[in-house]
MMTF fields as JSON, N, C-alpha, C and O atoms, coordinates in Angstrom:
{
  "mmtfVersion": "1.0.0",
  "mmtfProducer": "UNKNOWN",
  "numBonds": 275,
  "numAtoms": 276,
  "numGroups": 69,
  "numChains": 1,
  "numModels": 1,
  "chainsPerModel": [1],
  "groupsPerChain": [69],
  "chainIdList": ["A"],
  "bondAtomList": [4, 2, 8, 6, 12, 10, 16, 14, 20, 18, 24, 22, 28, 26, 32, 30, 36, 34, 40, 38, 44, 42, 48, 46, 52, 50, 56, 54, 60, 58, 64, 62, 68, 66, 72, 70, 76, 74, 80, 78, 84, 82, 88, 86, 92, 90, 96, 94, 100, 98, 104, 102, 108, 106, 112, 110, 116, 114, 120, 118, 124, 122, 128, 126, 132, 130, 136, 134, 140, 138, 144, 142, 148, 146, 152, 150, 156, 154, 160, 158, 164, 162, 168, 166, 172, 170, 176, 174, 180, 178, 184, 182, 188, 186, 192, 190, 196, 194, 200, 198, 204, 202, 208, 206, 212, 210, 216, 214, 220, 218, 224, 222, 228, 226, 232, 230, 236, 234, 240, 238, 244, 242, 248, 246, 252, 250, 256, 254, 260, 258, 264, 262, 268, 266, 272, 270],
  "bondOrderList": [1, 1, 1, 1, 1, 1, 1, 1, 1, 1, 1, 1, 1, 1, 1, 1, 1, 1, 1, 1, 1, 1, 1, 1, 1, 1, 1, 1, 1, 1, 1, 1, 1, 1, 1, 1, 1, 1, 1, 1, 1, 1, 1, 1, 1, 1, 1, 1, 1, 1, 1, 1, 1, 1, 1, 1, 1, 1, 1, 1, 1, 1, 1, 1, 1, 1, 1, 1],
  "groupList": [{"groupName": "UNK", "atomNameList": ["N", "CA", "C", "O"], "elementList": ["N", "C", "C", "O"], "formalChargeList": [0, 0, 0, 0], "bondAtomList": [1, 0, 2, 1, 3, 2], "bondOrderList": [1, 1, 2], "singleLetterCode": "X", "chemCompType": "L-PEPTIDE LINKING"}],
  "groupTypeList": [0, 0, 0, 0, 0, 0, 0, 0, 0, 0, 0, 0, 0, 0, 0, 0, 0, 0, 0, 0, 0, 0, 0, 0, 0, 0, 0, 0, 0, 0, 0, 0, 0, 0, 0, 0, 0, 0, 0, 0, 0, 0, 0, 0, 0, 0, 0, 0, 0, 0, 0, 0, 0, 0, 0, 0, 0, 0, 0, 0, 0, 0, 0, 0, 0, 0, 0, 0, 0],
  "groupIdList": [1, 2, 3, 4, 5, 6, 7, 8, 9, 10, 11, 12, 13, 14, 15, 16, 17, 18, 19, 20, 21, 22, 23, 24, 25, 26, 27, 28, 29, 30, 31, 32, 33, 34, 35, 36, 37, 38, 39, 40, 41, 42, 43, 44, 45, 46, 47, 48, 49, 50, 51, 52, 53, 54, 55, 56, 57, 58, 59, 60, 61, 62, 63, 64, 65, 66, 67, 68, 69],
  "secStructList": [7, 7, 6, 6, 2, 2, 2, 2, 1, 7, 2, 2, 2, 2, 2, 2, 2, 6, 6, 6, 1, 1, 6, 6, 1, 7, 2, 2, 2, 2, 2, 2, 2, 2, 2, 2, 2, 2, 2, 2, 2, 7, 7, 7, 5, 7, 1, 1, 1, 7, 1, 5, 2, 2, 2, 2, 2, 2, 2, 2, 6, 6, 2, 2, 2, 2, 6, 6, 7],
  "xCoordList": [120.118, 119.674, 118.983, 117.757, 119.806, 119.023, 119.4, 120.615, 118.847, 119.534, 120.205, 119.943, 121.47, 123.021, 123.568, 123.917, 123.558, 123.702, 123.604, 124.493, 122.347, 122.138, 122.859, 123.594, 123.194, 123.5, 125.253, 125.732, 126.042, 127.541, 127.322, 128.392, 126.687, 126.425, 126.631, 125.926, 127.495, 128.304, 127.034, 126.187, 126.979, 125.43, 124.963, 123.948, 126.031, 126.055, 125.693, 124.679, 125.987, 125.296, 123.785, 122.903, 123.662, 121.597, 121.152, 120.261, 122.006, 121.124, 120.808, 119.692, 121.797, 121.662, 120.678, 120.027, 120.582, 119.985, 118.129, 117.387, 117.915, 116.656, 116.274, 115.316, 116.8, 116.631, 116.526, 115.962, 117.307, 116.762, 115.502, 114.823, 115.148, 113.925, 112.999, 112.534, 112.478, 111.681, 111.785, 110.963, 112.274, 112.077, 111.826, 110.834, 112.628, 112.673, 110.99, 110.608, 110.123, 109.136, 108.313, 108.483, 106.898, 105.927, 105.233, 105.101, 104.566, 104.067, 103.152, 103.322, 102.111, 100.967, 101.63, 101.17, 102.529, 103.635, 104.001, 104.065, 104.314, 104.971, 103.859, 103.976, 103.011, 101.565, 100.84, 100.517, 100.672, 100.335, 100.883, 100.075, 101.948, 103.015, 103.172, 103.507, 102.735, 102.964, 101.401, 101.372, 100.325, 99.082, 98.987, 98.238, 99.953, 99.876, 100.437, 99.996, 101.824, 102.729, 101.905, 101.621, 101.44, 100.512, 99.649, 99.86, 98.815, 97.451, 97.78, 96.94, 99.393, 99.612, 100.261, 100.576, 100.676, 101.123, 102.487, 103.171, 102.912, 104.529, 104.242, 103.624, 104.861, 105.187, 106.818, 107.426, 107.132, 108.739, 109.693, 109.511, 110.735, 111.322, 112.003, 111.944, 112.512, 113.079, 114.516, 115.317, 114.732, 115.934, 116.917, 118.008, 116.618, 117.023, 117.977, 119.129, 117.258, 117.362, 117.573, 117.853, 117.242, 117.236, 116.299, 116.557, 115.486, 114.904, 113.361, 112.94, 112.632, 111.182, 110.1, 109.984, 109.407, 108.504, 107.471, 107.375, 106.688, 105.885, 106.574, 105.916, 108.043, 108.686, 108.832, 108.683, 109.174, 109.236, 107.866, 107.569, 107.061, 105.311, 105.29, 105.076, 105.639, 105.143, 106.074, 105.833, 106.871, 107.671, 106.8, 106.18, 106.833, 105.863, 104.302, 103.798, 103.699, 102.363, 102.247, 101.659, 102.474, 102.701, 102.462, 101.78, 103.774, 103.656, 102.714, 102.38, 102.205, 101.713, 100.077, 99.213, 99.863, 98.611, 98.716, 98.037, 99.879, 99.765, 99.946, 99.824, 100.132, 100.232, 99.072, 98.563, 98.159, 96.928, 95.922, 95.074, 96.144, 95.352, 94.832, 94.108],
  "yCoordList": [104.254, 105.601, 105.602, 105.578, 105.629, 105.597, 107.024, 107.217, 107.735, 108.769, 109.456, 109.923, 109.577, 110.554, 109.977, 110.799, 108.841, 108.444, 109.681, 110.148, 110.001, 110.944, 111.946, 112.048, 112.6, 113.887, 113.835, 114.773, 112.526, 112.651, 112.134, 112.297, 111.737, 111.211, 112.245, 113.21, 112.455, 113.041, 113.511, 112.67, 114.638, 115.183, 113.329, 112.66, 113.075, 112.287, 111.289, 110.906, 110.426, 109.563, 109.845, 108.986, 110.999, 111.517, 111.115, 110.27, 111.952, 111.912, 110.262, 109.876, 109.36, 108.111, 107.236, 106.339, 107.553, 107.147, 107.6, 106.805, 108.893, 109.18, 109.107, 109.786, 108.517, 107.959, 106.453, 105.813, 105.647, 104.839, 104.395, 103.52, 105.041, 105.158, 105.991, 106.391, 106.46, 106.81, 108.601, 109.342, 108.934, 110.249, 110.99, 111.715, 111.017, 112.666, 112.318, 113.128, 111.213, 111.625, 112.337, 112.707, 112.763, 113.427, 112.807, 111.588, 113.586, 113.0, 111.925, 110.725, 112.503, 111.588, 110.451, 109.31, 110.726, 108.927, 107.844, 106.622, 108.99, 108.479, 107.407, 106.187, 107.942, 107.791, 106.335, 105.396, 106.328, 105.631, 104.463, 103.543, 104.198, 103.907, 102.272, 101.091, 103.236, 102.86, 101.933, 100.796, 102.722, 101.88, 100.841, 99.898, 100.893, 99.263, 98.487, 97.344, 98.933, 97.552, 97.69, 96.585, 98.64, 97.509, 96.767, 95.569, 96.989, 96.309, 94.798, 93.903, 94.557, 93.801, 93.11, 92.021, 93.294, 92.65, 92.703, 91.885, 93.925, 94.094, 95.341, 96.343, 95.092, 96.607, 96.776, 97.575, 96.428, 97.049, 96.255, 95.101, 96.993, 96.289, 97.327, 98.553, 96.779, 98.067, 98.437, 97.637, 99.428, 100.285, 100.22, 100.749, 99.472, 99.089, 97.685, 97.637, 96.717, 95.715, 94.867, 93.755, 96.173, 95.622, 93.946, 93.182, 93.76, 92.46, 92.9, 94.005, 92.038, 92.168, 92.679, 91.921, 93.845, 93.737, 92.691, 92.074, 92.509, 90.878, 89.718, 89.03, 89.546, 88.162, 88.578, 87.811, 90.073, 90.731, 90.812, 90.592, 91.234, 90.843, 89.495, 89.178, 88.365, 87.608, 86.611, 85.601, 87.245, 86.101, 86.692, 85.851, 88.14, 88.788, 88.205, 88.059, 87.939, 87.8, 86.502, 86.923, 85.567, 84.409, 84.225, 83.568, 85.534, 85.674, 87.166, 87.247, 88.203, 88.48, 87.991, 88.863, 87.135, 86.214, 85.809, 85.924, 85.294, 83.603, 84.813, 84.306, 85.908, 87.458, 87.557, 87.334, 88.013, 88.626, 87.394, 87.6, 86.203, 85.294, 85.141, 84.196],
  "zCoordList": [113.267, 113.568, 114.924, 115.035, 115.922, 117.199, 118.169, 118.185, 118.725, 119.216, 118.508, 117.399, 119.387, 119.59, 117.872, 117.025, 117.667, 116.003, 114.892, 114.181, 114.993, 113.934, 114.506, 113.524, 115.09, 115.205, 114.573, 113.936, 114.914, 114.647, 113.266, 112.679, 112.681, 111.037, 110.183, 110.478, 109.005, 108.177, 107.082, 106.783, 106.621, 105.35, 104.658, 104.849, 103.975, 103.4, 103.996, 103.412, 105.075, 105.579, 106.179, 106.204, 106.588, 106.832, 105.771, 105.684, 104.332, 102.931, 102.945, 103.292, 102.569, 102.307, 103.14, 102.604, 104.6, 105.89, 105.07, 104.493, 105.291, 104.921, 103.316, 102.948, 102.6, 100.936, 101.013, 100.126, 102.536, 102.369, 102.934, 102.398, 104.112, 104.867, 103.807, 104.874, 103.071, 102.471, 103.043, 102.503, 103.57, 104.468, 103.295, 103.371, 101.927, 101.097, 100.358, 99.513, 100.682, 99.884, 100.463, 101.625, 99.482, 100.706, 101.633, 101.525, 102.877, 103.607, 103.168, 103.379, 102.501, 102.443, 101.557, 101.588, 100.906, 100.296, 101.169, 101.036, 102.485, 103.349, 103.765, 103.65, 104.155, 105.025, 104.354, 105.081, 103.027, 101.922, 102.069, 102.194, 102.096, 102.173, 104.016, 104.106, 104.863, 105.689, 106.124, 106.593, 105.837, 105.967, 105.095, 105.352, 103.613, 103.14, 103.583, 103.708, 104.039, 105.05, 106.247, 106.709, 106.884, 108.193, 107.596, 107.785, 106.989, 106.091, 105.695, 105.791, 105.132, 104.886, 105.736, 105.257, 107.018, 108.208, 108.415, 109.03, 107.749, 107.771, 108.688, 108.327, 110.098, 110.916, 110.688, 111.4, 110.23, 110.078, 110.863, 111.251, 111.061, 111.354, 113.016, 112.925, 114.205, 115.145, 114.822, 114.338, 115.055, 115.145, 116.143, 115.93, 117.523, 118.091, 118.234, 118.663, 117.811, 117.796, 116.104, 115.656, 115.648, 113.729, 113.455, 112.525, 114.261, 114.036, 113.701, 114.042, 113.073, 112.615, 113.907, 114.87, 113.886, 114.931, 115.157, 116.218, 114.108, 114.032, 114.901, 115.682, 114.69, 115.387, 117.291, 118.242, 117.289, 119.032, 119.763, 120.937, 118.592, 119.396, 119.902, 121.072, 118.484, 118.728, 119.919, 120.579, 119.803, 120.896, 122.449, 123.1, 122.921, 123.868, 123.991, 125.104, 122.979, 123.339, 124.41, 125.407, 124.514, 125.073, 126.801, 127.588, 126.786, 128.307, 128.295, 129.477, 127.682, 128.258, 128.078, 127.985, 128.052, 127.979, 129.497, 130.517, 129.125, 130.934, 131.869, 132.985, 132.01, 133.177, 133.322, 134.42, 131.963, 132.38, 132.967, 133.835, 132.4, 133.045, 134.56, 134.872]
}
């Protein structure tokens, strides 16, 4: 689901897309939801790249350490 994606995606693939993202619940589910996976050190995963955000920080932090140094 990145961009121009959603827009050519068929009812049926949105429905399935946002049922599996949690989209049809309510907000504050949503919300609930999302402060326990940060809490617990899960930021998700990107949409871009479909890989863990935790593993893209962590490969980044490294150099931007030895930069700011």
């Amino acid at each position: 689901m990145v961009g121009e994606d959603y827009v050519y995606m068929t009812l049926e693939e949105r429905e399935a897309l946002e049922e599996k993202h949690g989209l049809n619940d309510p907000l504050v589910v949503q919300y609930g939801k999302y402060l326990s996976q940060l809490l617990s050190g899960d930021l998700g995963y990107s949409y871009q790249t479909g890989r863990d955000v935790a593993d893209v920080i962590g490969e980044k932090i490294p150099w931007t350490i030895l930069l700011s140094a």
